[in-house]
C-alpha positions as CSV (number, residue, x, y, z in Angstrom):
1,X,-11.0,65.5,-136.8
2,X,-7.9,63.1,-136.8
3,X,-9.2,58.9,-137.5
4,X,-7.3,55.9,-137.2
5,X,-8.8,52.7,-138.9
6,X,-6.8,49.1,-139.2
7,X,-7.8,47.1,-141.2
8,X,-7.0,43.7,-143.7
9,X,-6.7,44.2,-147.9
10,X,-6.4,41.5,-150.2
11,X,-3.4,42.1,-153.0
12,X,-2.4,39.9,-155.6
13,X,1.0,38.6,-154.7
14,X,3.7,36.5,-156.7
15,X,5.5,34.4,-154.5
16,X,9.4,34.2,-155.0
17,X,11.9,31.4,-155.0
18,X,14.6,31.2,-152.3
19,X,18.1,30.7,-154.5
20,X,19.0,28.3,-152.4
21,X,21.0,26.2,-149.2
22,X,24.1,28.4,-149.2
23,X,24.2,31.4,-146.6
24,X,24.4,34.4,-147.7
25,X,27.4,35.5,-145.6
26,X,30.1,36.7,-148.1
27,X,27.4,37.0,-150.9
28,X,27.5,39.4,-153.3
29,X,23.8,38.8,-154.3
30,X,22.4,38.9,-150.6
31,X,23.4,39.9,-147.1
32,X,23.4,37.6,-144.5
33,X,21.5,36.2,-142.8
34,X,18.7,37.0,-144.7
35,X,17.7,34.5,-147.8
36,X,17.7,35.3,-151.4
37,X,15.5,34.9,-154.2
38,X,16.3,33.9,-157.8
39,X,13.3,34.1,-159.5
40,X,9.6,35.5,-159.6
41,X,6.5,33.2,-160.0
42,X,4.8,34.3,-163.3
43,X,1.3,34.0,-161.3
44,X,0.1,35.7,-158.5
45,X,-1.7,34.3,-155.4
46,X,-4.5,36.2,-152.9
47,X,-2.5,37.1,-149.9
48,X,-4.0,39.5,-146.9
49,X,-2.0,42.7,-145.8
50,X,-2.8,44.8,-142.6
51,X,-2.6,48.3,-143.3
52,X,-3.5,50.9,-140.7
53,X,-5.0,54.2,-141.9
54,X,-5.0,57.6,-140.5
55,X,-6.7,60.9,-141.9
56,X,-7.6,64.3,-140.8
57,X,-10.1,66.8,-143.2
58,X,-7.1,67.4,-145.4
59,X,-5.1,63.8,-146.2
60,X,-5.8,60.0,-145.8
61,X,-2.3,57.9,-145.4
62,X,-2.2,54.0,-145.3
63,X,0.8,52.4,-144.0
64,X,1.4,48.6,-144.2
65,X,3.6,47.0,-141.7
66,X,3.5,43.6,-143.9
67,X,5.5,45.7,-145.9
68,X,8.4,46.5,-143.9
69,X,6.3,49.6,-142.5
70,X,6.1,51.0,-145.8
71,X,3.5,53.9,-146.3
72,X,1.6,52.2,-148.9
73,X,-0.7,55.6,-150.0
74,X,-1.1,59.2,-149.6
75,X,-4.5,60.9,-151.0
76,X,-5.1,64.1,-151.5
77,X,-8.7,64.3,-149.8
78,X,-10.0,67.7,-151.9
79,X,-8.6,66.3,-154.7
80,X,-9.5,62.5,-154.8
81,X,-6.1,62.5,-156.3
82,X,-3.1,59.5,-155.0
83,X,-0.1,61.0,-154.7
84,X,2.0,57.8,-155.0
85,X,2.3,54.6,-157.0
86,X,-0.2,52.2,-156.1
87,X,-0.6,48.9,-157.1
88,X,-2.6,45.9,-155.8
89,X,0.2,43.7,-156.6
90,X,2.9,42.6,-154.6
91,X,5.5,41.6,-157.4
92,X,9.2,41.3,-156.0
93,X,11.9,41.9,-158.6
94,X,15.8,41.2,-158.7
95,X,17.1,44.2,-156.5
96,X,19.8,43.9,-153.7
97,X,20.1,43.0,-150.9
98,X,17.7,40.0,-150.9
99,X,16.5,40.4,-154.8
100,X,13.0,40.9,-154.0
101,X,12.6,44.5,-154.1
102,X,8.8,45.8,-154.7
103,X,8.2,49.0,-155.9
104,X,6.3,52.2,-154.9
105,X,4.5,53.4,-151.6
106,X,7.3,54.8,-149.2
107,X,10.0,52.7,-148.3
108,X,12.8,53.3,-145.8
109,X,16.1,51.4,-145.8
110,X,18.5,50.8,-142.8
111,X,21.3,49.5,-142.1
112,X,21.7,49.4,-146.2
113,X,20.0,50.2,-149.2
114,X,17.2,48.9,-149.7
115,X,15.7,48.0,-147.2
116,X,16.3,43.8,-146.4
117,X,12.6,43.6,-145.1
118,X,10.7,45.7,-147.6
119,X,8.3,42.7,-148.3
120,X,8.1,40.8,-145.1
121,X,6.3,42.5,-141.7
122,X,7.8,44.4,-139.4
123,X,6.7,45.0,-135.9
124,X,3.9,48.3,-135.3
125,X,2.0,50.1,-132.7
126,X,-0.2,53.2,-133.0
127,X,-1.1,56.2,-130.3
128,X,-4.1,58.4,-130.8
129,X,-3.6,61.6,-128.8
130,X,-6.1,64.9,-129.4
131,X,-4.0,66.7,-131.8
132,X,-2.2,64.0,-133.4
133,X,-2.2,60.2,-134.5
134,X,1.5,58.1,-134.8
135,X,2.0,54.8,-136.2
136,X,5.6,53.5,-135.7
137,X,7.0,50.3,-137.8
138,X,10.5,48.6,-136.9
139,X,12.2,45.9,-135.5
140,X,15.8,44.5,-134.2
141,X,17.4,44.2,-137.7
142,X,19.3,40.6,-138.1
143,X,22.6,41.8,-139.8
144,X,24.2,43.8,-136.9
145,X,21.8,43.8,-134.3
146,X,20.8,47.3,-134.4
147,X,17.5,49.0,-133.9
148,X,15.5,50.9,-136.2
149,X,12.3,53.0,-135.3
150,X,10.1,55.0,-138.4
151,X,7.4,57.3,-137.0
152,X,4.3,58.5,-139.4
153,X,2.2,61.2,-137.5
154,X,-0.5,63.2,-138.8
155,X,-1.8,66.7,-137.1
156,X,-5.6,67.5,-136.8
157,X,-4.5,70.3,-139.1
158,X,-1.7,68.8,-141.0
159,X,-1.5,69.0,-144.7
160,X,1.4,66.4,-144.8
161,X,3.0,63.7,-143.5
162,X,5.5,64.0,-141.3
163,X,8.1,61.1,-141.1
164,X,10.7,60.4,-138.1
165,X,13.2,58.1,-138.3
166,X,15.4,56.4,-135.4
167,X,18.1,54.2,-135.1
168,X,20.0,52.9,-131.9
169,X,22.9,50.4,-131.8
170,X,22.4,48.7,-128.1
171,X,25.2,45.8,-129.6
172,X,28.7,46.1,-127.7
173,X,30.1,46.9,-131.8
174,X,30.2,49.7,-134.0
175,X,28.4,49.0,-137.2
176,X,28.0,50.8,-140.9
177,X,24.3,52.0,-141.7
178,X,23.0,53.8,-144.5
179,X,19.1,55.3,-144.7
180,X,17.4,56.5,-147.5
181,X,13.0,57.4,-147.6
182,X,12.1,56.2,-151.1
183,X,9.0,57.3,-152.5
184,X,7.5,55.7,-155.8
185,X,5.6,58.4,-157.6
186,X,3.2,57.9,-160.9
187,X,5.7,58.9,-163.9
188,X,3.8,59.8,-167.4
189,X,5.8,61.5,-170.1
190,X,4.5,65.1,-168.5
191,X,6.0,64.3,-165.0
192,X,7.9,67.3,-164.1
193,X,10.8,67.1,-162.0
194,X,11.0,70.2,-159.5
195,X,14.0,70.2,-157.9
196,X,16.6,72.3,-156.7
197,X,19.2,74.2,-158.7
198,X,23.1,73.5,-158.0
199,X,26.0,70.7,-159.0
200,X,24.5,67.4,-159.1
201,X,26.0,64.1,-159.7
202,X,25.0,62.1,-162.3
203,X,24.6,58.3,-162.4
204,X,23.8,56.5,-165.8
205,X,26.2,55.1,-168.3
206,X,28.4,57.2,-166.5
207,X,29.8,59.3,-164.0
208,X,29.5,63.0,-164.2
209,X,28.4,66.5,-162.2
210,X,26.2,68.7,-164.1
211,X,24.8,72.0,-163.3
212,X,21.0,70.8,-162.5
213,X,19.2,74.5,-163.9
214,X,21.4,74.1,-167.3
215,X,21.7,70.6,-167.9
216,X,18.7,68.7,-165.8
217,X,15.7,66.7,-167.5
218,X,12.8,69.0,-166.9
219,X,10.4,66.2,-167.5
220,X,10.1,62.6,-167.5
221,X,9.7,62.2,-171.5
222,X,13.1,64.1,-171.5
223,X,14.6,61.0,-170.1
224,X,15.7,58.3,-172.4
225,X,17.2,55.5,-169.7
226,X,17.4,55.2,-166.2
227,X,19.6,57.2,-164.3
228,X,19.8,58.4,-160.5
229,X,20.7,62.5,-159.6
230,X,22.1,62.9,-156.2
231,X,21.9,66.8,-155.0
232,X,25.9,68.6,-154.1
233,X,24.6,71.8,-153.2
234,X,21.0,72.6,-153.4
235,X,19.6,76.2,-153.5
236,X,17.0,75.6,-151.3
237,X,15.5,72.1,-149.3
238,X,12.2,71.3,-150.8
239,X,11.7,68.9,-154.0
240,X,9.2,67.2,-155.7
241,X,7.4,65.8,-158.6
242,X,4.4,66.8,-160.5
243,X,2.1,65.4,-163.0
244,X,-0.4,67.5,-164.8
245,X,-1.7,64.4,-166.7
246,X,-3.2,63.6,-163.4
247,X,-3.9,66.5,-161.7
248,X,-1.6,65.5,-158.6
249,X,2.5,65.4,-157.2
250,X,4.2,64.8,-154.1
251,X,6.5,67.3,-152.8
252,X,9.4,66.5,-150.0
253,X,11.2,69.3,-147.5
254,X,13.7,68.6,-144.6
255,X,15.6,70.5,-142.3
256,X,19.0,70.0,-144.3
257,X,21.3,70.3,-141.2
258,X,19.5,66.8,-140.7
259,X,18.7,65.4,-143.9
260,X,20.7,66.9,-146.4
261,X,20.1,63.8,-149.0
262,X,18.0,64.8,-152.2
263,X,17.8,61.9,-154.7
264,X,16.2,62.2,-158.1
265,X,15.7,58.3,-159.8
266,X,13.6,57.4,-163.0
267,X,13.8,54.7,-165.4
268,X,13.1,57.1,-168.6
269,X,10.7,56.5,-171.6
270,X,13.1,54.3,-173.4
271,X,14.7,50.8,-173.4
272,X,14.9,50.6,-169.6
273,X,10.6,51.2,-168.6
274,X,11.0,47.2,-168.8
275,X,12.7,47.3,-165.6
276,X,9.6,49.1,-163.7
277,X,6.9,47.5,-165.9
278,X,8.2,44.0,-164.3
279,X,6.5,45.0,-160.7
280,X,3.6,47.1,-162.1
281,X,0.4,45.0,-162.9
282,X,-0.5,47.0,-166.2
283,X,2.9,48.4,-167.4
284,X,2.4,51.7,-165.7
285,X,5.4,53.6,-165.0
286,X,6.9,54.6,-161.5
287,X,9.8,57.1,-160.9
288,X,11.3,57.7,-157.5
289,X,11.7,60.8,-155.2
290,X,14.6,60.0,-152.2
291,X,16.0,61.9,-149.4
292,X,18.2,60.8,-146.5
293,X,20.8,61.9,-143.9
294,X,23.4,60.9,-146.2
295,X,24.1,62.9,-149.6
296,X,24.7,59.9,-151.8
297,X,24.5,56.1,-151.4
298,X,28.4,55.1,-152.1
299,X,28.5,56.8,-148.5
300,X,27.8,55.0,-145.2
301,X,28.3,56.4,-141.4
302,X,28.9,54.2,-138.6
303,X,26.7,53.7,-135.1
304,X,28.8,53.2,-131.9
305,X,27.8,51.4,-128.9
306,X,25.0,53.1,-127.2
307,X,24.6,55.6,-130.3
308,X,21.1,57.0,-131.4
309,X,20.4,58.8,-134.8
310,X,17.2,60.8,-135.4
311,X,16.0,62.7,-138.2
312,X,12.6,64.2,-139.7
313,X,11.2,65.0,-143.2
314,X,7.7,65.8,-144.7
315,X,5.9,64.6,-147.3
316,X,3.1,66.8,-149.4
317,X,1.2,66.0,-151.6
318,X,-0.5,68.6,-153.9
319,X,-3.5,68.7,-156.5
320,X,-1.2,71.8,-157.7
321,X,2.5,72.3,-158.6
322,X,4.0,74.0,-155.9
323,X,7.0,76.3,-156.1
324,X,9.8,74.7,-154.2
325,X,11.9,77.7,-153.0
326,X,8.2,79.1,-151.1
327,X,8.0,76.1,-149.2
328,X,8.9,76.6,-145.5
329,X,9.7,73.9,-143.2
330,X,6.5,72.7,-141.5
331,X,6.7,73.7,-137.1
332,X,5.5,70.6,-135.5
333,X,5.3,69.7,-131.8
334,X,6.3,65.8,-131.3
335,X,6.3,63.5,-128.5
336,X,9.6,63.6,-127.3
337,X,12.5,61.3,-128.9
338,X,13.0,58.7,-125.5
339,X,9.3,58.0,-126.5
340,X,9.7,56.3,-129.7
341,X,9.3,53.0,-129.0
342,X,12.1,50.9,-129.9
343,X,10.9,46.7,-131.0
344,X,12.7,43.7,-131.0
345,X,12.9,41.5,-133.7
346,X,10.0,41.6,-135.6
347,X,9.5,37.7,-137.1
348,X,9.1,35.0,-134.7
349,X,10.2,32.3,-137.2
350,X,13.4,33.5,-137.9
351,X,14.6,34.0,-134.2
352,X,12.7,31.6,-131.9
353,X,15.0,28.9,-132.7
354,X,18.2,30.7,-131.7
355,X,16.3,32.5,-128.9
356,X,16.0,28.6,-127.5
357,X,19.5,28.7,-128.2
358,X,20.8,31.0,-125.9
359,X,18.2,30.6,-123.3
360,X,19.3,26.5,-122.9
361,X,23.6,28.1,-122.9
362,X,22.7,30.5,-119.9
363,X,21.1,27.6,-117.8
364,X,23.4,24.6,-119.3
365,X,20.5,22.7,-120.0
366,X,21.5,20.3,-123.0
367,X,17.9,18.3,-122.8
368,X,16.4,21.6,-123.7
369,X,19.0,22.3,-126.6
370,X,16.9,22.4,-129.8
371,X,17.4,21.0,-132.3
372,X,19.6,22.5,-135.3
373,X,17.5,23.4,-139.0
374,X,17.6,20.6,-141.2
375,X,19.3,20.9,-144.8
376,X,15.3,22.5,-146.3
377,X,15.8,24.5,-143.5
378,X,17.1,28.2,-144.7
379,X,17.7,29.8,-141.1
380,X,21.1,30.7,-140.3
381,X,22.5,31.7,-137.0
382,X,21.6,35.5,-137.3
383,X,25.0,37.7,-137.0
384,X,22.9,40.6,-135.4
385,X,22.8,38.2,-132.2
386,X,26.1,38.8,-130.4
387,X,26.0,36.7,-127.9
388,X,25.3,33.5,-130.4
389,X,28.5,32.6,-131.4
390,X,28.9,31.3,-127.3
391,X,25.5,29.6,-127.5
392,X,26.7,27.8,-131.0
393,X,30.2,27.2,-129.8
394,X,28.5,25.1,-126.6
395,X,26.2,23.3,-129.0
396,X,29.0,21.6,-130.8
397,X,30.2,20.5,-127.9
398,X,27.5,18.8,-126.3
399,X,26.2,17.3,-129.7
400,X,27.0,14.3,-131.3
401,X,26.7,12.8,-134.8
402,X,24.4,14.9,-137.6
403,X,23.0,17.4,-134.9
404,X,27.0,18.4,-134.1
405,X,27.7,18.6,-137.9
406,X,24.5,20.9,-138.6
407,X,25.8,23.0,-135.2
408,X,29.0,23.2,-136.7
409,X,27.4,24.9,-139.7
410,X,25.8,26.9,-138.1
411,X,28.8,28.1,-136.5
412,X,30.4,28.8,-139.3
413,X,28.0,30.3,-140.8
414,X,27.6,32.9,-137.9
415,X,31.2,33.9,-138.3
416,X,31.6,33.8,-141.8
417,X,28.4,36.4,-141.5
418,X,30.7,38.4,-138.4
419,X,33.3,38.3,-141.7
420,X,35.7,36.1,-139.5
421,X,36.6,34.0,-141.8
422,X,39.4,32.3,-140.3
423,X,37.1,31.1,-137.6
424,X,34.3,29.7,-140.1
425,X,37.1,28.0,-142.2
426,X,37.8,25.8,-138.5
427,X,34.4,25.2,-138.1
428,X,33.2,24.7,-141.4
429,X,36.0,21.9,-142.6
430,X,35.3,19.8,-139.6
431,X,31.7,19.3,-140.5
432,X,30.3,16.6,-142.3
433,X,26.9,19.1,-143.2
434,X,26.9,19.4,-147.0
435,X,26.0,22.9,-146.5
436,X,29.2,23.5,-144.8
437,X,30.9,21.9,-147.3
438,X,29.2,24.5,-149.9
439,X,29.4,27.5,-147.8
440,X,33.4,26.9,-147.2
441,X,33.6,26.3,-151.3
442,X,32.4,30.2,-151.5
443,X,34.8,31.2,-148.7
444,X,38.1,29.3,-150.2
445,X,37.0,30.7,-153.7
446,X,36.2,34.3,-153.0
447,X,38.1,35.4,-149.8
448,X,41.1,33.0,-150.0
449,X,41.4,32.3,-153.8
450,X,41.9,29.0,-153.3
451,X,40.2,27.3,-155.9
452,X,41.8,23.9,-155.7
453,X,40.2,24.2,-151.9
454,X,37.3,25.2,-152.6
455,X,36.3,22.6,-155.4
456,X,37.7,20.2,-152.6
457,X,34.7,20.8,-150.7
458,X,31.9,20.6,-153.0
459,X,33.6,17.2,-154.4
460,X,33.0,16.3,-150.2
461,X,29.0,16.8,-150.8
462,X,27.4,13.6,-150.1
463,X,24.2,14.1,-150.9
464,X,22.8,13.5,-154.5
465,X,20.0,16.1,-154.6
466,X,21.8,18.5,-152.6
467,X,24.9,18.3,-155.7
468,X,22.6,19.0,-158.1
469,X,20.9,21.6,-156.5
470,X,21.4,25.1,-159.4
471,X,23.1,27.2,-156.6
472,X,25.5,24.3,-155.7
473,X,26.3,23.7,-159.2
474,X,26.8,27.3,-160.1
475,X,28.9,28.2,-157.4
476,X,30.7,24.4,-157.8
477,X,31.1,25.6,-161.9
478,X,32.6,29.4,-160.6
479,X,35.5,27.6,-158.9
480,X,36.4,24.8,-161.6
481,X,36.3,27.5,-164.1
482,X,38.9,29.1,-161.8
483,X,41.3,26.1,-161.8
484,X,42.0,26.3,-165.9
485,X,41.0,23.8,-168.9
486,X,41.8,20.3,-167.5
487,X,38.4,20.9,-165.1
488,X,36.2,21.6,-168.2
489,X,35.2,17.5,-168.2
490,X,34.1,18.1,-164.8
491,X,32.3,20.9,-165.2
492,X,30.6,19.9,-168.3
493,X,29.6,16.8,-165.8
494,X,27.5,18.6,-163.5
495,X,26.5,21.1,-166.0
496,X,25.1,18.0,-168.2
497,X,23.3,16.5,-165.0
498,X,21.2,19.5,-164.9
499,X,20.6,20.1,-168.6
500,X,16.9,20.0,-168.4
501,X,16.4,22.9,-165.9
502,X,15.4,26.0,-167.3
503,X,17.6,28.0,-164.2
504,X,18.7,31.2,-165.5
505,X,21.8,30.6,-163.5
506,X,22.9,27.2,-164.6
507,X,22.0,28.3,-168.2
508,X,24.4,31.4,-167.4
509,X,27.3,28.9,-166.4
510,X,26.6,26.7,-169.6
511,X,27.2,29.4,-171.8
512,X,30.7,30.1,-169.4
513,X,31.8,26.8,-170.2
514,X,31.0,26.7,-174.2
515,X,33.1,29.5,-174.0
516,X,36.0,28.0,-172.5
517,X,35.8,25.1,-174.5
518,X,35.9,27.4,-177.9
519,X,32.7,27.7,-178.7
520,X,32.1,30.9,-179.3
521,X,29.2,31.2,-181.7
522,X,27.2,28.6,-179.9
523,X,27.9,30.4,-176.2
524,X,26.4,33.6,-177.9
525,X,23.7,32.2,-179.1
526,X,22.3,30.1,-175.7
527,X,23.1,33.5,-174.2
528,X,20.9,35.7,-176.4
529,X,18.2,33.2,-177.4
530,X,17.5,33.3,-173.2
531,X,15.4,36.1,-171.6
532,X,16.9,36.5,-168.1
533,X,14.3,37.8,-165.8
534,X,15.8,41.6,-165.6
535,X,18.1,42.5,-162.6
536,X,20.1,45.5,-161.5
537,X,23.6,46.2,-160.6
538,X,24.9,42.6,-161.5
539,X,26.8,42.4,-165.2
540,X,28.7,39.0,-165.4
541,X,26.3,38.0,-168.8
542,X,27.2,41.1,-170.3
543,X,31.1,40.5,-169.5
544,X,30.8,37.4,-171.0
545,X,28.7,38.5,-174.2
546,X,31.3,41.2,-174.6
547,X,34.3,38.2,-174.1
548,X,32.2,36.2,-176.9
549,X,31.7,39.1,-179.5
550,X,35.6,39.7,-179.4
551,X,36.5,36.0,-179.9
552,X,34.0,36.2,-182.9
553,X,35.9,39.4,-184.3
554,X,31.8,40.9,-184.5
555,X,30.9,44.8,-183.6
556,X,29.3,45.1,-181.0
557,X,28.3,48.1,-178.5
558,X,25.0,47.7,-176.7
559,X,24.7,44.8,-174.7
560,X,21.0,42.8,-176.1
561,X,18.0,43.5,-173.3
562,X,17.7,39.5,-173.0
563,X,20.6,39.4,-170.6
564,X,18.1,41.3,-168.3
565,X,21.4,43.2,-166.9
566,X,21.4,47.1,-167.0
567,X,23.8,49.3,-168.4
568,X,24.7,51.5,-165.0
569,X,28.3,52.5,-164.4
570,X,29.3,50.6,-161.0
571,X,28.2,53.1,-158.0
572,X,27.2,53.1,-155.0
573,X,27.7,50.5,-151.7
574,X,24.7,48.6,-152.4
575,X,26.3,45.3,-152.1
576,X,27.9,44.2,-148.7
577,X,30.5,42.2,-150.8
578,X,31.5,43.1,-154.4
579,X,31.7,40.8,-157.2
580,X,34.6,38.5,-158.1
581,X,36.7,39.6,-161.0
């Protein structure tokens, strides 16, 4: 008998702080349009999530469409046993793109990795047919404009989940995409990892292939940091994870013709469990089991005009260890592909505003023009909406005064997303919008290395509050650090204007500027007497520790855990824009 239930749960939730009134185009903590986040509330709030169930006699499995259509759990019915890490806390962390990764249930990521809408909802329907129950979560994704479809079905006699993902490009551009299915397991120190034998790349402290069968962790407690295993050439296409601790695993197999991606991620039992522990409610311990069309994630394809991708996996979880290379690849019979439905975009909020937009441009009618956001107002011209730019372009024109300024932003801000930054520049330096003056200080600095320029433009800011707001000053402090010593009175200005906030990232730029002003022993010390709320994949504090402990003639190897940066060797094409040098 197959059920289908929706229904509302009640999680404990931290809300997170927006970093701040700069887009996020040419970013290398974000990717535009979507805002950022800086920092975690230490106390969580009540907040309501729909989920929608569906179980047959064998499994139960909850998705939650709040959650960027993640599958929140799979149980094991015989069993009692939960096959992945659950958690009734939302608790987003510092992970790209937006920094506000949450960890565990099933997550999967397009066009990048992760997923930019893992903790915000996503747009659902369900079907109930006799022999089998869907759910499909998606949406219209905001950075290219491209579509994105996963379907969770469940058979009447199905002992697993089966997962089908879709992606069409219906934009007039072809666009990069990467997809990954990312499920957070319960780790203990007897977690065994079984996974296929064959060369597998190795991503820690370092870069290296290893023969899995002679050099592979066999269990979590042989782990002592994290580190990531992407699969060459595996012996056969099932993997999985099981604990005997608790009596219960989750096991993975794909045709590999379509899915040939086998990821293997943990954390360890060492220094680095901090950087789980910080999303768990009760320091629990999460490892991750991945697999994808794409064999590792420094690799992206591209989606033409018109082009559709599709692929399926299975998910199984087991009271038992299984025995990967007896697995066979499950035979199901699915509704055909042309009837996955395919959604627009999924958050009202961040679209009706532009929708208005364009719908006032094709009829010409300027008293139905809305009105442009207001500096509080963190929605940017989304660069997944092509034919914006037009619509924007018509709004400067027809505007006059503080609405043309904030259009003109806008403007630039959409090309400057569409990386045409040539076009931003024009729009950008003829608005009188602080937050164009801001957002063409990061373009002059990072794409044109002009740092003279660029700390011409936040000198233009006009607005008090707006100055002294921590992103402004930090990026403000990145470019007069740029221009050499006779801009250290200015920067020790800004930086002394702000002295009493607590920001992680203004503290980061004081000890930058004791540095350049010689000294050394006091920079180290603001530095490691700060505990940065951990992050991954970002390792300016440790550069400038390192830069300190050389001035200072002192040992030093290990970077100290307070900078909250990992030790990872740089990997992977997580980041839409890489960090300055």
């Amino acid at each position: 008998m197959l059920v289908m239930e929706r229904f509302f749960d009640t999680l404990l939730n931290n809300p997170i702080t927006p970093s701040g009134p700069i887009p996020t185009a040419q970013d290398p903590d974000g990717v535009y349009p979507y805002e950022s986040y800086s920092e975690t509330s230490r106390r969580p709030e009540l907040k309501s999530f729909q989920m929608i169930a569906m179980e047959n006699e064998a499994i139960r499995v909850v998705v939650c469409p709040d959650l960027g259509g993640k599958v929140y759990s799979i149980t094991h019915k015989a069993s009692g046993k939960e096959a992945l890490y659950t958690a009734p806390i939302v608790r987003p962390v510092r992970i790209l793109p937006r920094q506000f990764y949450i960890g565990g249930g099933i997550e999967v990521s397009f066009p990048i990795s992760h997923s930019p809408v893992q903790a915000v909802p996503v747009s659902f329907k369900t079907k109930e047919l006799a022999d089998r129950v869907y759910i499909w979560c998606g949406e219209t994704e905001l950075r290219f404009g491209m579509q994105w479809t996963v379907e969770y079905s469940l058979g009447v006699n199905d002992a697993f989940l089966t997962q089908r993902t879709f992606f069409h490009n219906p934009t007039t551009r072809s666009h990069p995409w990467m997809s990954w299915s990312n499920a957070g397991i319960p780790a203990r120190d007897d977690t065994e990892f079984h996974f296929p034998g064959g060369p597998v790349l190795y991503h820690g402290e370092e870069m290296k292939t290893i023969d899995w069968r002679r050099e592979g962790p066999r269990r979590q407690k042989d782990m002592k940091r994290m580190a990531g295993f992407f699969w060459r050439e595996p012996d056969c296409c099932a993997f999985g994870a099981y604990t005997p601790s608790l009596g219960c695993g989750l096991y993975h197999i794909a045709d590999p013709a379509q899915t040939p991606g086998i990821k293997l991620w943990t954390d360890g039992v060492g220094e680095h469990q901090a950087f789980v522990t910080q999303w768990t409610l009760n320091d629990e311990q999460c490892l991750e089991i991945q697999a994808g069309p794409l064999i590792d994630q420094s690799i992206k394809q591209v989606l033409n005009p018109g082009e559709t991708h599709v692929h399926e996996e299975f998910w199984i979880p087991s009271d038992r260890p299984l025995d990967i290379h007896e697995l066979e690849l499950p035979l199901v019979k699915l509704l055909p592909v042309a009837r996955i439905p395919l959604f627009g975009f999924a958050r009202k909020r961040e679209v009706h505003l532009w929708q208005q937009l364009l719908s006032s441009h094709e009829r010409m009618a300027v008293h139905e023009m809305p009105l442009p956001p207001g500096t509080a107002d963190n929605r940017w011209a989304p660069s997944g909406m092509e034919r914006l730019g037009a619509a924007l372009e018509w709004a400067c024109r027809e505007t006059e005064g503080e609405s043309k300024d904030a259009w003109l932003f806008q403007a630039g801000a959409w090309f400057a997303g569409n990386d045409e930054i040539d076009e931003a520049l024009i729009r950008l330096d003829v608005s009188g919008d602080d937050r164009a003056k801001a957002l063409a200080g990061r373009l002059y600095r990072r794409i044109k290395r002009d740092h003279a320029a660029a700390a011409a433009c936040y000198r233009k800011i006009s607005s008090a509050a707006f100055a002294l707001h921590p992103q402004i000053v930090f990026e403000r402090d990145l470019a007069l650090e740029k221009l050499g010593p006779s801009f250290l009175a200015e920067r020790e200005h800004w930086l002394h204007e702000t002295q009493a906030l607590t920001d992680e990232w203004l503290i980061e730029r004081r000890a930058a500027l004791l540095f350049d002003q010689g000294r050394f022993a006091e920079a180290k010390q603001l530095l490691e007497s700060t505990s940065f709320q951990l992050i991954h994949q970002r390792y300016a504090r440790t550069k400038l520790w390192r830069a300190i402990m050389q001035r200072l003639d002192l040992e030093h190897s290990e970077a100290p855990g307070q900078l909250g940066e990992d030790d990872l060797f740089a990997f992977g094409a997580y980041r839409e824009y890489q960090e300055e040098e």
